[in-house]
C-alpha positions, 0 to 999 in steps of 0.5 A, a space after each residue: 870625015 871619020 868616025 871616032 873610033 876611041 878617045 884618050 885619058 881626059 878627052 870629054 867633049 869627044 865619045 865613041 860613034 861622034 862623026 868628025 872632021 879632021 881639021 889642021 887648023 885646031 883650037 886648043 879652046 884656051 888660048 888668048 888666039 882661041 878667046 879673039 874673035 880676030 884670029 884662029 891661030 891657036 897658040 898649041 894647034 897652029 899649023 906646024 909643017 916641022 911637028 912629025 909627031 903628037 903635041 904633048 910628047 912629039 912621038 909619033 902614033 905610026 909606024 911601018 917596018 918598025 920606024 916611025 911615020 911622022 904626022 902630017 899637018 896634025 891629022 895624018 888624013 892620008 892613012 885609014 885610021 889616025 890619032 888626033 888631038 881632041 882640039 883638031 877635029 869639028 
């Protein structure tokens, strides 16, 4: 578990303090995969083992010697701290 630290631009259903999870599984809340009560393979936040960076402009949030770590599963649990999409954390 974590604690989130800060969040970005439009992000309001997370604040400062609010204990989380992180999960690799995510739900963007608004796809037709979100909606069913028959599947939670979101359409944005589904398992992707080749995505290495962040969903919106696949760069990535982490770097060591000036070349970049790529995010694992989404979450990039293995570090201290990390850089999420709001829809991959309960």
């Amino acid at each position: 578990g974590g604690i989130v630290e800060c969040v970005g631009e439009g992000v309001t259903d997370l604040q400062p303090g609010d204990h989380v999870l992180p999960i690799f599984t995510g739900e963007c809340g608004d796809c037709p995969h979100c909606h069913s009560e028959e599947s939670n393979m979101c359409d944005l936040l589904r398992i992707n083992t080749e995505r290495g960076g962040m969903i919106h402009d696949g760069e990535s949030r982490f770097s060591i010697n000036g070349k970049p770590i790529h995010h694992f599963l989404g979450t990039s649990t293995f570090s201290e701290y990390t850089v999420v999409h709001s829809g991959q954390v309960a």
